[in-house]
CHARMM-style PDB file with segment names, atoms N, HN, CA, C and O in Angstrom:
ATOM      1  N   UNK     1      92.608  67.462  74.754  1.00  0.00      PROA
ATOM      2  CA  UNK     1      92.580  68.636  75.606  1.00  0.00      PROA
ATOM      3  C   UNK     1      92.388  69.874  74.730  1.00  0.00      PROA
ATOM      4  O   UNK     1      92.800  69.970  73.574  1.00  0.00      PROA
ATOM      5  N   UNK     2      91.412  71.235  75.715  1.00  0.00      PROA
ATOM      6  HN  UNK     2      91.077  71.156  76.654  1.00  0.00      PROA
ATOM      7  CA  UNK     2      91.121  72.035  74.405  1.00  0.00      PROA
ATOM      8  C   UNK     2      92.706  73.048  74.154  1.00  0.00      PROA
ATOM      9  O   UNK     2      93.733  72.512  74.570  1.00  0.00      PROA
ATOM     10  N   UNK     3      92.827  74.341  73.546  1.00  0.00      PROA
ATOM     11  HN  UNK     3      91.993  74.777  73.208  1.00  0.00      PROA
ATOM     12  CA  UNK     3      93.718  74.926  73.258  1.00  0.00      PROA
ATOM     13  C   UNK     3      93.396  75.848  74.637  1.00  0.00      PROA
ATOM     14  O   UNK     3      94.390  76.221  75.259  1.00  0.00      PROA
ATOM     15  N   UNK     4      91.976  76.267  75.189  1.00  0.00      PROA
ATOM     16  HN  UNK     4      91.168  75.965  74.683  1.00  0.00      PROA
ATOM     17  CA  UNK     4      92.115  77.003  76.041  1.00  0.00      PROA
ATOM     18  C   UNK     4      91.964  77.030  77.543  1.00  0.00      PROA
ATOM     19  O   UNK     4      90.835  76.615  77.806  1.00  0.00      PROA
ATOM     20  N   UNK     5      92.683  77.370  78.727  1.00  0.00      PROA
ATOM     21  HN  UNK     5      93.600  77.707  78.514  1.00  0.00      PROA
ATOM     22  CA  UNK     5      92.812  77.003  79.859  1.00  0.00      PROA
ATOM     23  C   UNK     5      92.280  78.448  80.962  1.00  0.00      PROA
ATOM     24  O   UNK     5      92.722  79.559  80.670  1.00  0.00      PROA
ATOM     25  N   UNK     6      91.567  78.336  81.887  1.00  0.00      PROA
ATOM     26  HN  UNK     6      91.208  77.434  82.125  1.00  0.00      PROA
ATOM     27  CA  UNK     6      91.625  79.275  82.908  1.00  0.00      PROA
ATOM     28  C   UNK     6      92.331  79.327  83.949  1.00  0.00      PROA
ATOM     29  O   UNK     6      92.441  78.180  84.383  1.00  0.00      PROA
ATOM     30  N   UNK     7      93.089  80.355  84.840  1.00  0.00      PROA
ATOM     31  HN  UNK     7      93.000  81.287  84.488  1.00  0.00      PROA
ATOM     32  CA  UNK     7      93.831  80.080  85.375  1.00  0.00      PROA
ATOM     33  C   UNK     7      93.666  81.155  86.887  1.00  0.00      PROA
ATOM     34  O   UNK     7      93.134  82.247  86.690  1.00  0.00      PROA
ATOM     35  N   UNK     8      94.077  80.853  88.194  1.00  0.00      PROA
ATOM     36  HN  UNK     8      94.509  79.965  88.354  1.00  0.00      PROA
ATOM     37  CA  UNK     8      93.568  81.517  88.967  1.00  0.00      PROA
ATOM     38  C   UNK     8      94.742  81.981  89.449  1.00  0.00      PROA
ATOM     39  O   UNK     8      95.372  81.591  90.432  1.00  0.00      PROA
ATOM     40  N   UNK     9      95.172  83.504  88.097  1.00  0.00      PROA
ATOM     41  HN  UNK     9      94.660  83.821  87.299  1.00  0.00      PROA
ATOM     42  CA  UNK     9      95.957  84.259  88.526  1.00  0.00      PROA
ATOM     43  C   UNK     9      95.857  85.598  87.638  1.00  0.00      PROA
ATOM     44  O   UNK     9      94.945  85.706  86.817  1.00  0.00      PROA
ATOM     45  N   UNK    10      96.644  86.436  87.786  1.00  0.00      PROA
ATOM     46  HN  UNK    10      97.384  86.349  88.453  1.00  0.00      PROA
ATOM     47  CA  UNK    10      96.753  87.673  86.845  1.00  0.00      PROA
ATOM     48  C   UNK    10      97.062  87.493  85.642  1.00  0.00      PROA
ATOM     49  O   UNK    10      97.812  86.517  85.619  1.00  0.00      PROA
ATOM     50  N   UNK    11      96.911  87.872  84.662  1.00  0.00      PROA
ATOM     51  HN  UNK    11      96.302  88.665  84.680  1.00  0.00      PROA
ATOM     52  CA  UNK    11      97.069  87.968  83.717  1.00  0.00      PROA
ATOM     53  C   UNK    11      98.561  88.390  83.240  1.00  0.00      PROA
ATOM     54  O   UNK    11      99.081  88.023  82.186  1.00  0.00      PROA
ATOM     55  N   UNK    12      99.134  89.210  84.192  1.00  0.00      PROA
ATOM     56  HN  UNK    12      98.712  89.508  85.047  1.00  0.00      PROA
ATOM     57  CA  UNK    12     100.782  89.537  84.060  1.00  0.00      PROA
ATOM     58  C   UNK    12     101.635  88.714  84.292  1.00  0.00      PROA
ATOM     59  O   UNK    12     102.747  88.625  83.771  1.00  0.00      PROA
ATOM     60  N   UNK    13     101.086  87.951  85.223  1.00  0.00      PROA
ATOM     61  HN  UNK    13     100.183  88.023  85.646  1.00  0.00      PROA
ATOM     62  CA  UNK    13     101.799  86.481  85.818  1.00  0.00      PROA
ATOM     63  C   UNK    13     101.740  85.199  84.753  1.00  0.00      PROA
ATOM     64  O   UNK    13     102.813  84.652  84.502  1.00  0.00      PROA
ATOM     65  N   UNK    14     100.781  84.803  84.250  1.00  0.00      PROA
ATOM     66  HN  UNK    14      99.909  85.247  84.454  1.00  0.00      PROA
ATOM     67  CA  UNK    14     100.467  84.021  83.123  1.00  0.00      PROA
ATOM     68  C   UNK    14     101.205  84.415  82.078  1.00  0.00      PROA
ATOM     69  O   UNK    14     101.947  83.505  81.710  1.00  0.00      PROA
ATOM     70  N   UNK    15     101.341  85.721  81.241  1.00  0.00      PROA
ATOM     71  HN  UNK    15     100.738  86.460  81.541  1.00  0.00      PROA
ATOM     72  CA  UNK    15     102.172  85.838  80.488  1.00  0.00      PROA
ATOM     73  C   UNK    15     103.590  85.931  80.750  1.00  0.00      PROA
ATOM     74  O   UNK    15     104.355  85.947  79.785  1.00  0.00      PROA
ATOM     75  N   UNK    16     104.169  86.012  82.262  1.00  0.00      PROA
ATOM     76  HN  UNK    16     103.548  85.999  83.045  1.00  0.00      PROA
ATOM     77  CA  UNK    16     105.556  86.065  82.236  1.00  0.00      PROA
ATOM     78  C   UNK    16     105.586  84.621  82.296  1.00  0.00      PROA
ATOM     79  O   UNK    16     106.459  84.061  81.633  1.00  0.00      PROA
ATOM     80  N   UNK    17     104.688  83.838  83.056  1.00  0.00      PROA
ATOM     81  HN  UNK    17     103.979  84.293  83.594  1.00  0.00      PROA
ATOM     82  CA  UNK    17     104.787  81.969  82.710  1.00  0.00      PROA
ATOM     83  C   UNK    17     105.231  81.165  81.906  1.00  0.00      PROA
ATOM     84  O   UNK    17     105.939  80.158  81.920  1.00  0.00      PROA
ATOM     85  N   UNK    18     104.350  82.170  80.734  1.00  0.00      PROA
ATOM     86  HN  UNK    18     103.775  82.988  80.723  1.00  0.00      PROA
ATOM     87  CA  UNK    18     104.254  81.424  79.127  1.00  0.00      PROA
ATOM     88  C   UNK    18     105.426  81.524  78.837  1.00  0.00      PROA
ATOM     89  O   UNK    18     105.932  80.619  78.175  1.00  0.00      PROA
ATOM     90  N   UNK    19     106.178  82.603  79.224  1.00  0.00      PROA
ATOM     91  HN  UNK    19     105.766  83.339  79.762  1.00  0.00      PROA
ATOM     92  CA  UNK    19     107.752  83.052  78.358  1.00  0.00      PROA
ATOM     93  C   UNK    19     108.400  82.528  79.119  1.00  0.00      PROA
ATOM     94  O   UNK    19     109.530  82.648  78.646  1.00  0.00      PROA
ATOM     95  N   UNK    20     108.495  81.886  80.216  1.00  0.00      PROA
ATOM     96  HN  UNK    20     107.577  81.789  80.600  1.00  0.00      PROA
ATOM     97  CA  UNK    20     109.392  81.204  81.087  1.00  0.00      PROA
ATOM     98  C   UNK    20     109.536  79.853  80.480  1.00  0.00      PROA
ATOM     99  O   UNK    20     110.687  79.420  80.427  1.00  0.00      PROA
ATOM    100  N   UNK    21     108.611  79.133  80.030  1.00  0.00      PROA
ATOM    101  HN  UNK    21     107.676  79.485  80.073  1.00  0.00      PROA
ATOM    102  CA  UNK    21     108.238  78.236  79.408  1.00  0.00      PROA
ATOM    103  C   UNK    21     108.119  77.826  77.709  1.00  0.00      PROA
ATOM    104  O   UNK    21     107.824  76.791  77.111  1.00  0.00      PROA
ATOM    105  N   UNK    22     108.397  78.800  77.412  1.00  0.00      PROA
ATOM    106  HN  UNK    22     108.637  79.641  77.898  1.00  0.00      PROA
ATOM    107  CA  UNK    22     108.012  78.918  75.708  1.00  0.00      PROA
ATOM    108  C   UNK    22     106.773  78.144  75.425  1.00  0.00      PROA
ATOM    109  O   UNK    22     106.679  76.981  75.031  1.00  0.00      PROA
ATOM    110  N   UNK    23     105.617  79.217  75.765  1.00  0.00      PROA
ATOM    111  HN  UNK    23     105.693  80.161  76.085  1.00  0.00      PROA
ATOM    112  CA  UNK    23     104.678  78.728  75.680  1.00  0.00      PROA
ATOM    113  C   UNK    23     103.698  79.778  74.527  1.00  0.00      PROA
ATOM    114  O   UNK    23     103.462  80.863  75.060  1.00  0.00      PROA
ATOM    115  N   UNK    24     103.217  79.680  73.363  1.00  0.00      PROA
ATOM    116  HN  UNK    24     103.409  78.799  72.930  1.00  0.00      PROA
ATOM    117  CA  UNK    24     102.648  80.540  72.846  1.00  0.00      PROA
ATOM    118  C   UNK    24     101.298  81.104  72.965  1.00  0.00      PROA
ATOM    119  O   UNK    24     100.313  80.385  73.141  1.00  0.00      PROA
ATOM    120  N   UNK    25     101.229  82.634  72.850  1.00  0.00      PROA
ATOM    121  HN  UNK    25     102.029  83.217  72.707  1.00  0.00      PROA
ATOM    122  CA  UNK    25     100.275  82.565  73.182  1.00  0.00      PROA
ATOM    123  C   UNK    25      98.965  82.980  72.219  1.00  0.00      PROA
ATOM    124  O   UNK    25      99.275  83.492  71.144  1.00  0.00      PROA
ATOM    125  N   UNK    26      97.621  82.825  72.474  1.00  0.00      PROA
ATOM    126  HN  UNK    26      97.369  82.409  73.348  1.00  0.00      PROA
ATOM    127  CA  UNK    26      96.899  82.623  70.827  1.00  0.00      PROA
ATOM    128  C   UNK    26      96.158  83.551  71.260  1.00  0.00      PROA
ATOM    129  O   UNK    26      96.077  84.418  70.390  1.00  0.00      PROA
ATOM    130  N   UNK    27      95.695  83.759  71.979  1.00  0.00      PROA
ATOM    131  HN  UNK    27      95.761  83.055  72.686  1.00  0.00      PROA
ATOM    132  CA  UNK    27      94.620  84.794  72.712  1.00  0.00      PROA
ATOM    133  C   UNK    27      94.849  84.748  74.380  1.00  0.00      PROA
ATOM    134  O   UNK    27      95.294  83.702  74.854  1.00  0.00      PROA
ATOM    135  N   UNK    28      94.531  85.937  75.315  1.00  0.00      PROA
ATOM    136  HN  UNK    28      94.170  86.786  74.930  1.00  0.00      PROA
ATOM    137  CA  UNK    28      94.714  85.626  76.748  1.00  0.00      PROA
ATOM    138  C   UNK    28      93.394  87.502  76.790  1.00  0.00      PROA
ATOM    139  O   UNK    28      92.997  88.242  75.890  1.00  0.00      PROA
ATOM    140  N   UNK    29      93.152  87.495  78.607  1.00  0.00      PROA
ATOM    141  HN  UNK    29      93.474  86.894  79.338  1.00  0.00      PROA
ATOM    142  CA  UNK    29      91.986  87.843  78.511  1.00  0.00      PROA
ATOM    143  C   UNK    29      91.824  87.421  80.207  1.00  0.00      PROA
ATOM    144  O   UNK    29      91.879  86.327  80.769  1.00  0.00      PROA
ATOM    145  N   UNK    30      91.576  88.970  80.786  1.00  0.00      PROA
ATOM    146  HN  UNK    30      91.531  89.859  80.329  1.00  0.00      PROA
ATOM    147  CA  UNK    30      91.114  89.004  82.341  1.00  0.00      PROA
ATOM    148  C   UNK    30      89.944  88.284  82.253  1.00  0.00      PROA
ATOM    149  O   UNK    30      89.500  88.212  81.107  1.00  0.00      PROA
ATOM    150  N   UNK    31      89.281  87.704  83.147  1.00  0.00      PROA
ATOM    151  HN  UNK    31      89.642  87.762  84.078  1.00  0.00      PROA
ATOM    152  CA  UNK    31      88.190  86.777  83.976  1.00  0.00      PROA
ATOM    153  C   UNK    31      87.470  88.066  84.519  1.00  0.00      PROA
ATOM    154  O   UNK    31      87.966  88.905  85.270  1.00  0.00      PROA
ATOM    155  N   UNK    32      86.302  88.057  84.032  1.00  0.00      PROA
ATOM    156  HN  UNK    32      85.899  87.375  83.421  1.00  0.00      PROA
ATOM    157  CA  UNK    32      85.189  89.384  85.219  1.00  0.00      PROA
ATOM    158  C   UNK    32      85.532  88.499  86.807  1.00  0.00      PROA
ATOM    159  O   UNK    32      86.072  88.939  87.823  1.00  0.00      PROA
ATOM    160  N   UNK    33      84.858  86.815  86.455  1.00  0.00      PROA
ATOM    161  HN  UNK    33      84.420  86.457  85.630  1.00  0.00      PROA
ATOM    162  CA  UNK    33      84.748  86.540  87.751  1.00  0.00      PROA
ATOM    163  C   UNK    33      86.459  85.707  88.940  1.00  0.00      PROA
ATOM    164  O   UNK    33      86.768  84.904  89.820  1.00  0.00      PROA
ATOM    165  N   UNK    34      86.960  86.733  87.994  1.00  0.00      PROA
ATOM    166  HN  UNK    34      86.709  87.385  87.279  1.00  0.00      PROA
ATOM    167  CA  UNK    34      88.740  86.636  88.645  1.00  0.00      PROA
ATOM    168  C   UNK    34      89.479  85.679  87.651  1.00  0.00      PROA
ATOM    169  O   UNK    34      88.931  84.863  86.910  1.00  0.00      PROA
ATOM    170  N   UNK    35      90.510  85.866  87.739  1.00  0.00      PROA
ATOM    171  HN  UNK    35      90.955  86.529  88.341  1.00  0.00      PROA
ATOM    172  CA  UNK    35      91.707  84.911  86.980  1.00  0.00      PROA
ATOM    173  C   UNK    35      91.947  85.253  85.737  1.00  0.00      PROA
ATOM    174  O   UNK    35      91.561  86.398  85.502  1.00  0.00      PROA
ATOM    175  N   UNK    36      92.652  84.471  84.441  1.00  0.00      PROA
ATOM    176  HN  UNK    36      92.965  83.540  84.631  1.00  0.00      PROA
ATOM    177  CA  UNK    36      93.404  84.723  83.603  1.00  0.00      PROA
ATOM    178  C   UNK    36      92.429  83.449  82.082  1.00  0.00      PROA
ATOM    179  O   UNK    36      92.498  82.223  82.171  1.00  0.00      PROA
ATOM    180  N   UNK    37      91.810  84.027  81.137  1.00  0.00      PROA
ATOM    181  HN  UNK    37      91.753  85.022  81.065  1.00  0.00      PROA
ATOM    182  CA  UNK    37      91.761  82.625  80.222  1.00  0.00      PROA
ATOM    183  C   UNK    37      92.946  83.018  79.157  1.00  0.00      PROA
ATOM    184  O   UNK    37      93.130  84.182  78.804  1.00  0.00      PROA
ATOM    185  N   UNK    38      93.476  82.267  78.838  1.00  0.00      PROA
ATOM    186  HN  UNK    38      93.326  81.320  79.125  1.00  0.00      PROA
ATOM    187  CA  UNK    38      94.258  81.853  77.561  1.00  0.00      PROA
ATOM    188  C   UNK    38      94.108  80.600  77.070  1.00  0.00      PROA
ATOM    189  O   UNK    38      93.805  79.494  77.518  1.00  0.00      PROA
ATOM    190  N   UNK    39      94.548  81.308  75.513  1.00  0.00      PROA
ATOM    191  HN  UNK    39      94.794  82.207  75.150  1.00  0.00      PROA
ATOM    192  CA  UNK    39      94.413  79.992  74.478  1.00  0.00      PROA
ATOM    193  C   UNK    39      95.602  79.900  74.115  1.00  0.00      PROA
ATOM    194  O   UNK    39      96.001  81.042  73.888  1.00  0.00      PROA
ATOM    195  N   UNK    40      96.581  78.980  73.892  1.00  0.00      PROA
ATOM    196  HN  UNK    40      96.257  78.053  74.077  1.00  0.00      PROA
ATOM    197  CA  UNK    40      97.646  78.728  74.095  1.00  0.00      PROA
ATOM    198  C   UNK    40      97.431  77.689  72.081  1.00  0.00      PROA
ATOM    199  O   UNK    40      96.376  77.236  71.636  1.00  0.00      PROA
ATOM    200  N   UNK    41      98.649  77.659  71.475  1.00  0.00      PROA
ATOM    201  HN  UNK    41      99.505  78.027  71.837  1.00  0.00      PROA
ATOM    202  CA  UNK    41      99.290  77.613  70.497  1.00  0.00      PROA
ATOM    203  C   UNK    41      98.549  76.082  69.797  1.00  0.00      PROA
ATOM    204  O   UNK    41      98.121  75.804  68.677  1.00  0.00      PROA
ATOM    205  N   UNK    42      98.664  75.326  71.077  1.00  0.00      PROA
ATOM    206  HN  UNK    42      99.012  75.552  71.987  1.00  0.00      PROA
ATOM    207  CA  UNK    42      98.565  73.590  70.909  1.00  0.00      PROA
ATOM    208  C   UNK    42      98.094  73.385  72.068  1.00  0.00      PROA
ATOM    209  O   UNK    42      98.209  74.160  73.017  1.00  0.00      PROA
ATOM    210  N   UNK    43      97.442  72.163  72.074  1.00  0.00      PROA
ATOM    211  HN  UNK    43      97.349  71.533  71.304  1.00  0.00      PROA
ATOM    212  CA  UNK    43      97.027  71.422  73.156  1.00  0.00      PROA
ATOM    213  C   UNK    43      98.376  71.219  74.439  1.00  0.00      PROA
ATOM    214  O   UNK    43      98.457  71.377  75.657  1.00  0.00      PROA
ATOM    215  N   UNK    44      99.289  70.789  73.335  1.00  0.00      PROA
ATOM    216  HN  UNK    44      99.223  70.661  72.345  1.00  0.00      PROA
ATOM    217  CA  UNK    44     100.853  70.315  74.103  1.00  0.00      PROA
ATOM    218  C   UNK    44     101.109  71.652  74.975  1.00  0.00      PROA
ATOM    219  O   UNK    44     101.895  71.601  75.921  1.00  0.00      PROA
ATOM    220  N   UNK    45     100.680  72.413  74.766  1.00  0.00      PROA
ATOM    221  HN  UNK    45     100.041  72.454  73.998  1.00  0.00      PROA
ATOM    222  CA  UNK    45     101.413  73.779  75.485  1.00  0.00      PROA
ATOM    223  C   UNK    45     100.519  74.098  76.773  1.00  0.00      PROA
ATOM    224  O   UNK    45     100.956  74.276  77.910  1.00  0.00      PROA
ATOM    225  N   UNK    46      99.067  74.137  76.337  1.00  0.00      PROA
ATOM    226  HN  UNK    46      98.712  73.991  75.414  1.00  0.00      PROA
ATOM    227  CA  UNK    46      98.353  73.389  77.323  1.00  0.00      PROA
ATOM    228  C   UNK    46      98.763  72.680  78.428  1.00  0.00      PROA
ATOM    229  O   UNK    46      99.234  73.423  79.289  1.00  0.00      PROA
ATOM    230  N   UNK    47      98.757  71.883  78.626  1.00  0.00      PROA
ATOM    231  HN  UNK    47      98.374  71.280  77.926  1.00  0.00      PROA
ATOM    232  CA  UNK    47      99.046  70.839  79.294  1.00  0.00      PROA
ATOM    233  C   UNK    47     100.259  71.504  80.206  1.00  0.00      PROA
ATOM    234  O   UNK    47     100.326  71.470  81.434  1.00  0.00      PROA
ATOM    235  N   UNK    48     101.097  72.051  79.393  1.00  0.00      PROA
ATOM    236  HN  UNK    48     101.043  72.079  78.395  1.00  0.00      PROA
ATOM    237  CA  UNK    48     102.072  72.467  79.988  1.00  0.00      PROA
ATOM    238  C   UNK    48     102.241  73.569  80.873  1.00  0.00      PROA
ATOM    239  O   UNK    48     103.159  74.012  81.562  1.00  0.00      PROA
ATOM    240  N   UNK    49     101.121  73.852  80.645  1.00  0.00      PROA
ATOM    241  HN  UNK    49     100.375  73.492  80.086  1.00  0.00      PROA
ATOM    242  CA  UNK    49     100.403  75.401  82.069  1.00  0.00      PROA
ATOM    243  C   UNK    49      99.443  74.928  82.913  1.00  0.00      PROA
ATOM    244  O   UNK    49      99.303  75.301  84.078  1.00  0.00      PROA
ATOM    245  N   UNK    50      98.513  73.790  82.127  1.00  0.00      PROA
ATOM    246  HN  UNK    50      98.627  73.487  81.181  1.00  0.00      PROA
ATOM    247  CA  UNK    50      98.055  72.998  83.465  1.00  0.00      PROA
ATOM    248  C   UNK    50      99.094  72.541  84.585  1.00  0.00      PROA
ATOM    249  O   UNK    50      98.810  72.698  85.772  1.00  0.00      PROA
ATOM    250  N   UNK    51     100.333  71.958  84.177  1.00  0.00      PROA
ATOM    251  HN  UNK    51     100.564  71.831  83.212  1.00  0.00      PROA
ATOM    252  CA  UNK    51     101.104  71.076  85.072  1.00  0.00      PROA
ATOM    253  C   UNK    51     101.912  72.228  85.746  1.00  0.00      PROA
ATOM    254  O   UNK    51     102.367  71.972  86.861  1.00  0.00      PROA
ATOM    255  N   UNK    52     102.195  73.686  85.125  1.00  0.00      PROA
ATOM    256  HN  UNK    52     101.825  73.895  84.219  1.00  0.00      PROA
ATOM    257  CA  UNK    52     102.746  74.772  86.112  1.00  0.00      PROA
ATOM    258  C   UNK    52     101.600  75.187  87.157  1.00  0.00      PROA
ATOM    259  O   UNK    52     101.737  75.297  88.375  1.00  0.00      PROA
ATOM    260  N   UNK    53     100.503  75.380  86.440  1.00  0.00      PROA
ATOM    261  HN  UNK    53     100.392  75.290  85.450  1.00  0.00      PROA
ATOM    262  CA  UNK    53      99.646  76.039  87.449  1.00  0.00      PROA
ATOM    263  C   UNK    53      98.648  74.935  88.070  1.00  0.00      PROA
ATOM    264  O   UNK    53      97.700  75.425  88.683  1.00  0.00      PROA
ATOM    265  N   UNK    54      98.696  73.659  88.019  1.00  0.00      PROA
ATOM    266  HN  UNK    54      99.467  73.261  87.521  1.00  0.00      PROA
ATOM    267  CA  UNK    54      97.971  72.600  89.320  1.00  0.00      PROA
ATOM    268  C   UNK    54      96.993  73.001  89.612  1.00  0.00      PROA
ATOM    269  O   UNK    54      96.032  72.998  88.842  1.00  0.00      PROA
ATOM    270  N   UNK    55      96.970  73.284  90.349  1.00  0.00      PROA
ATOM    271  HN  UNK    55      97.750  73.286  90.974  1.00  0.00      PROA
ATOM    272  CA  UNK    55      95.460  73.700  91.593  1.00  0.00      PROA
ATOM    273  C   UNK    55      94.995  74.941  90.982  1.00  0.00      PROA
ATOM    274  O   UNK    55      93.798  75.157  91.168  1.00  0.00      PROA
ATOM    275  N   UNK    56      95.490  75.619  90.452  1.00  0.00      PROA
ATOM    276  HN  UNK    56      96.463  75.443  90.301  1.00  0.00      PROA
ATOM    277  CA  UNK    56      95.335  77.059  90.112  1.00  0.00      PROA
ATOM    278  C   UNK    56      94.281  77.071  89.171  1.00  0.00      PROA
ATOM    279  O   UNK    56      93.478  77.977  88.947  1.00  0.00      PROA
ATOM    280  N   UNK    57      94.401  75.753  88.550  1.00  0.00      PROA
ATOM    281  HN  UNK    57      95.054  75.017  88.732  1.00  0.00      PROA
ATOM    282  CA  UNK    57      93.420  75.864  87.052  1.00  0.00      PROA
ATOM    283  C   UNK    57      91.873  75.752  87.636  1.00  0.00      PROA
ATOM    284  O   UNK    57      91.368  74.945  88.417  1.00  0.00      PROA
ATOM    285  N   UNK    58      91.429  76.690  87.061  1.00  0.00      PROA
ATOM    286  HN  UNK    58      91.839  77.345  86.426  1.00  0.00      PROA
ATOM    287  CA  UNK    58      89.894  77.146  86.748  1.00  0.00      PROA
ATOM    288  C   UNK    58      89.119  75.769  86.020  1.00  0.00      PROA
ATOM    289  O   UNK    58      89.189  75.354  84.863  1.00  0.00      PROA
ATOM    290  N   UNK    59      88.216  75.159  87.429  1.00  0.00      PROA
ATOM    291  HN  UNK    59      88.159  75.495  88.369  1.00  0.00      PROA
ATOM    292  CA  UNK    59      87.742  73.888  86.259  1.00  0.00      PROA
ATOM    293  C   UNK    59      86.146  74.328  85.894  1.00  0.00      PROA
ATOM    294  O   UNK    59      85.546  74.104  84.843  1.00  0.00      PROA
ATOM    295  N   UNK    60      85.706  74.953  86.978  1.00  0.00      PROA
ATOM    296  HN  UNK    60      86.193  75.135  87.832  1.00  0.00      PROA
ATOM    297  CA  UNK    60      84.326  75.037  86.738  1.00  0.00      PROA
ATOM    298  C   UNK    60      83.880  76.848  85.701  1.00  0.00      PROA
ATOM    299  O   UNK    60      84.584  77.599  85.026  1.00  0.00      PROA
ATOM    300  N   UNK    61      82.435  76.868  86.084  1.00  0.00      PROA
ATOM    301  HN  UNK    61      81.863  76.258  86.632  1.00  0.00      PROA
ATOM    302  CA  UNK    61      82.505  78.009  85.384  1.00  0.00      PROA
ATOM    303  C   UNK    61      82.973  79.390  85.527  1.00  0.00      PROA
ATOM    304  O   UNK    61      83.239  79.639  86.702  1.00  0.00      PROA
ATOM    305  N   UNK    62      83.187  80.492  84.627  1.00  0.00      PROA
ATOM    306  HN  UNK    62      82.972  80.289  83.672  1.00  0.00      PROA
ATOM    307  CA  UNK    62      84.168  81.219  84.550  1.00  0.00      PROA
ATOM    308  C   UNK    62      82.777  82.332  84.422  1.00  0.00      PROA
ATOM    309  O   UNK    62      81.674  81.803  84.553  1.00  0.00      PROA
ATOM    310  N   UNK    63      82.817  83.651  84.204  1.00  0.00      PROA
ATOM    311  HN  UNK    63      83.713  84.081  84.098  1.00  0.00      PROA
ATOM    312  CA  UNK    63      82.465  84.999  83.478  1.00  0.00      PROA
ATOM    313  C   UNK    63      83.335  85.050  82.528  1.00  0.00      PROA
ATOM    314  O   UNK    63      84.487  84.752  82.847  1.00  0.00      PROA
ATOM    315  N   UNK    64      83.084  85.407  81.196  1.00  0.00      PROA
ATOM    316  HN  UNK    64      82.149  85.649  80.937  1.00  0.00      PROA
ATOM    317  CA  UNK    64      84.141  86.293  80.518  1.00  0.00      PROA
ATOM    318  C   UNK    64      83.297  87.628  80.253  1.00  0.00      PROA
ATOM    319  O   UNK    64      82.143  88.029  80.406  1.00  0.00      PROA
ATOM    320  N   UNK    65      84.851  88.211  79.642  1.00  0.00      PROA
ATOM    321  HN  UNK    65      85.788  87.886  79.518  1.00  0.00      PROA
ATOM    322  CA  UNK    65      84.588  89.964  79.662  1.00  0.00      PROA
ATOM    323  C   UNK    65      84.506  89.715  78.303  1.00  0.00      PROA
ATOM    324  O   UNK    65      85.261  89.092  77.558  1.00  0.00      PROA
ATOM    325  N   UNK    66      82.920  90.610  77.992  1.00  0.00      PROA
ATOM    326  HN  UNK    66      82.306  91.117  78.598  1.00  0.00      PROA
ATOM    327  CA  UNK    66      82.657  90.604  77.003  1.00  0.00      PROA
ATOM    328  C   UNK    66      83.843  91.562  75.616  1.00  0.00      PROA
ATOM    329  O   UNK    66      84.000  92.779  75.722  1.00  0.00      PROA
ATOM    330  N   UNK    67      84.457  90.840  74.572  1.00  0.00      PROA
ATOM    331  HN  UNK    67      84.329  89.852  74.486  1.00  0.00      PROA
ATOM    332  CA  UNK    67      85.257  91.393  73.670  1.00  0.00      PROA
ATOM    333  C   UNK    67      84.438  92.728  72.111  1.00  0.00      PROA
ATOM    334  O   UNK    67      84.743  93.738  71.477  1.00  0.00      PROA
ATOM    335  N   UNK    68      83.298  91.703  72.264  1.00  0.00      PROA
ATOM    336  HN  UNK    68      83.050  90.882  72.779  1.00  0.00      PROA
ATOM    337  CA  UNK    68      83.063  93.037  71.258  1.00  0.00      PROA
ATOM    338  C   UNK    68      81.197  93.308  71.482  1.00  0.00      PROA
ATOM    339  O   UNK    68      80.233  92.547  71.566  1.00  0.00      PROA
ATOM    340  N   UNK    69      81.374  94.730  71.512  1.00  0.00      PROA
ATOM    341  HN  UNK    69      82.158  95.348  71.443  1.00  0.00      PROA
ATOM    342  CA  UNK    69      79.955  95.447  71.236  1.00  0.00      PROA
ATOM    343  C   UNK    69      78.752  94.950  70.613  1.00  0.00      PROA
ATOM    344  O   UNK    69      78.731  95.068  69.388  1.00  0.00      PROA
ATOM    345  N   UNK    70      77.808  94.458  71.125  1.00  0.00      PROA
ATOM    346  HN  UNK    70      77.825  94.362  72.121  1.00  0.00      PROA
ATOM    347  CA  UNK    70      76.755  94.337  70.724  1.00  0.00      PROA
ATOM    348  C   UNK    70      76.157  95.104  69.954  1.00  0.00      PROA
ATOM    349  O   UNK    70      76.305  96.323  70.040  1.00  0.00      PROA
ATOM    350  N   UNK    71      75.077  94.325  68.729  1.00  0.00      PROA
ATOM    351  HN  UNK    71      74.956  93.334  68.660  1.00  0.00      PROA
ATOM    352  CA  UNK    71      74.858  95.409  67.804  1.00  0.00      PROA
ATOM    353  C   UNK    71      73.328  95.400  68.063  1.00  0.00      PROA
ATOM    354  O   UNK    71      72.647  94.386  68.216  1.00  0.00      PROA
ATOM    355  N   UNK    72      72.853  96.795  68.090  1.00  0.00      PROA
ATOM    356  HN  UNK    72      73.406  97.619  67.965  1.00  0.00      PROA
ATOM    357  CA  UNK    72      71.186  96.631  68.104  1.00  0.00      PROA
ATOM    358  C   UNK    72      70.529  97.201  67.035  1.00  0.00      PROA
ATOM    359  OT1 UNK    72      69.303  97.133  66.956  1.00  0.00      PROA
TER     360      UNK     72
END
């Protein structure tokens, strides 16, 4: 399983998750086309936000918001 998961929720919600859970977090990051991606510590931790968030998880494709400036 990879380190990173999408999730079909806020981003404020996901991180109060992770800490409910002791779940680390490696990178996290709004969805243009809605929801939450994070990369989480380990696979194991993974897994462990798949099985909180079920149905919630983002299987197909996503948008991301682009992080850094293009150079021309």
């Amino acid at each position: 399983m990879s380190r990173a998961i999408n999730i079909d929720a806020p981003k404020e919600h996901v991180v109060a998750t992770c800490a409910r859970r002791k779940v680390g977090i490696s990178a996290i990051e709004s969805l243009r086309s809605g929801g939450t991606r994070v990369v989480t510590n380990n696979a194991d931790e993974t897994a462990i936000l798949a099985k909180a968030y079920g149905k919630k998880v983002i299987s197909g494709e996503v948008t991301r918001t682009p992080t850094r400036l293009m150079r021309q």
